[in-house]
N, C-alpha and C positions, 0 to 999 in steps of 0.2 A: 133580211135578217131583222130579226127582231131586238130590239134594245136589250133583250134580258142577255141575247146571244152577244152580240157585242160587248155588253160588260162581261162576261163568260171568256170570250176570247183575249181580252184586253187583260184579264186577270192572267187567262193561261199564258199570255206573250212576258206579260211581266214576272211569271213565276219562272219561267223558263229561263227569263233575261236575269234574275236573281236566281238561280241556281246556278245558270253559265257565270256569273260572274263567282258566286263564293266556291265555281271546282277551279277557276281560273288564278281565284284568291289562292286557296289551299294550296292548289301547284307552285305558286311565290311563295307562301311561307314556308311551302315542305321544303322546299329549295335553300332558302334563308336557315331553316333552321338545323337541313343538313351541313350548311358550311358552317353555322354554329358550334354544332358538334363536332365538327371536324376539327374545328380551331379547338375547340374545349379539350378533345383527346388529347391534343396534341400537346397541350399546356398542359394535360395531366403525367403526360409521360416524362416530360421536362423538368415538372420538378418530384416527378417520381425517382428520375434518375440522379438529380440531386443528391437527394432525402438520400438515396443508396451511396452516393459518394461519401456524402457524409457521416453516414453512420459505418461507411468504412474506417475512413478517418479516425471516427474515435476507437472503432475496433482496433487500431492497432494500436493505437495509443495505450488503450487499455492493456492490451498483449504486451506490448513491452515493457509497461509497469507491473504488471506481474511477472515477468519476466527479470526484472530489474528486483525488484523485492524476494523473488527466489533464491535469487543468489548472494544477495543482501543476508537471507533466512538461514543457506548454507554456509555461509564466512562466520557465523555470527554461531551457528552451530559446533564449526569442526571450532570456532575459540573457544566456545565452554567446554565441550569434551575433549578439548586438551588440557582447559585448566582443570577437569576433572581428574584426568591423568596424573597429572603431575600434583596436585594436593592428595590424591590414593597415594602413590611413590613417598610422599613427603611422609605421611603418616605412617606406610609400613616402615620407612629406614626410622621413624620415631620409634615405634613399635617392638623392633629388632635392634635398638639400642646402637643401631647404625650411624645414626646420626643424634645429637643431643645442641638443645636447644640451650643457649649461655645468655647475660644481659650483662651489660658494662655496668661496674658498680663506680661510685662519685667515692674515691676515698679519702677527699677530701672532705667530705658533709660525714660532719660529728653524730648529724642526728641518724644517720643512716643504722649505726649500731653495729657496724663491722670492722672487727678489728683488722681488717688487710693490711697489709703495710703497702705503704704509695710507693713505693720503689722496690723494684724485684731486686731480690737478694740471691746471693750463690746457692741457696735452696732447688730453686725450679728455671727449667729450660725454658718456662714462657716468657718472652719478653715483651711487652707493652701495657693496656688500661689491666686493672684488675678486671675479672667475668666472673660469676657466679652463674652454676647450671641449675636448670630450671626441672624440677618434678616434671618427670613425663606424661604424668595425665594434665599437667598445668600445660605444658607445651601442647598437648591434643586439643585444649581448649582452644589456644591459643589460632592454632592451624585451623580450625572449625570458625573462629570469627573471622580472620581472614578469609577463606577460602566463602563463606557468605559475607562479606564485601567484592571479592572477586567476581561472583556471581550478580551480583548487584550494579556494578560495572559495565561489567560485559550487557546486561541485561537493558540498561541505558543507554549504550552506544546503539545496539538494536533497535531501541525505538528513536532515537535521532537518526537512524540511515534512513527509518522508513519514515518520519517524517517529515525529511530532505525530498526523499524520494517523492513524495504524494505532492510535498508543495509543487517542488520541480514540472511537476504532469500537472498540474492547474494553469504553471503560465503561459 
């Protein structure tokens, strides 16, 4: 054999012994890096399944605060269409002269400018304050400020249930 063959062969032992070794490598890290990923799945699913617990969690959470404010929504409802009800009712028996609106008069105050007398006399059946009745479009007025304070009301109780409620589902 000639030297050039020997170096020739010497290359080819060595290329052979570094190929054998980097498919030998490869076989370890494919191995290493299949249990890598095994573990990696595994820990994805881990806190995949979390991640779903938890956004359970808040889903019901949430469900039940809307759940809670619906009904919050309806209480807060059937009160204004009843005080609806009943200031209509108030207004038609005004209306229909059914009812008439009175105020106590002071007939003690001079400045007042009415002559009542402070003491009921054998004249009238009433007995107690002097009252004076009130013009029936005064008394409509009268029942339209109220009844837009009533709404006003009611309309605040509303938003303090619901912002009981919201706080409430924060703690």
């Amino acid at each position: 054999m000639t030297p050039g063959q020997v170096l020739a062969a010497i290359l080819l032992a060595l290329a052979i012994g570094f190929g054998g070794a980097w498919q030998v490598q490869d076989w370890r890290m494919g191995k290493k890096l299949s249990e890598q990923a095994g573990l990696h799945k595994d820990d994805l699913a881990a806190i995949t399944n979390a991640a779903a617990g938890q956004a359970r969690i808040e889903q019901d959470k949430r469900l039940g605060l809307e759940g809670r404010l619906q009904s919050i929504d309806e209480a807060h409802f059937k009160e204004f269409s009843d005080a609806q009800k009943n200031i209509s009712r108030l207004r038609d028996r005004l209306a229909t002269a059914d009812l008439r609106l009175s105020v106590l008069i002071d007939a003690a105050d001079s400045a007042s400018g009415c002559n009542v007398p402070s003491t009921p006399g054998a004249v009238g059946v009433v007995h107690g304050a002097a009252r004076a009745r009130l013009d029936p479009a005064h008394a409509q007025r009268i029942i339209g400020i109220t009844d837009s304070g009533d709404q006003g009301l009611i309309a605040l109780r509303a938003c303090q249930a619901y912002v009981r409620a919201v706080s409430r589902q924060k703690e």
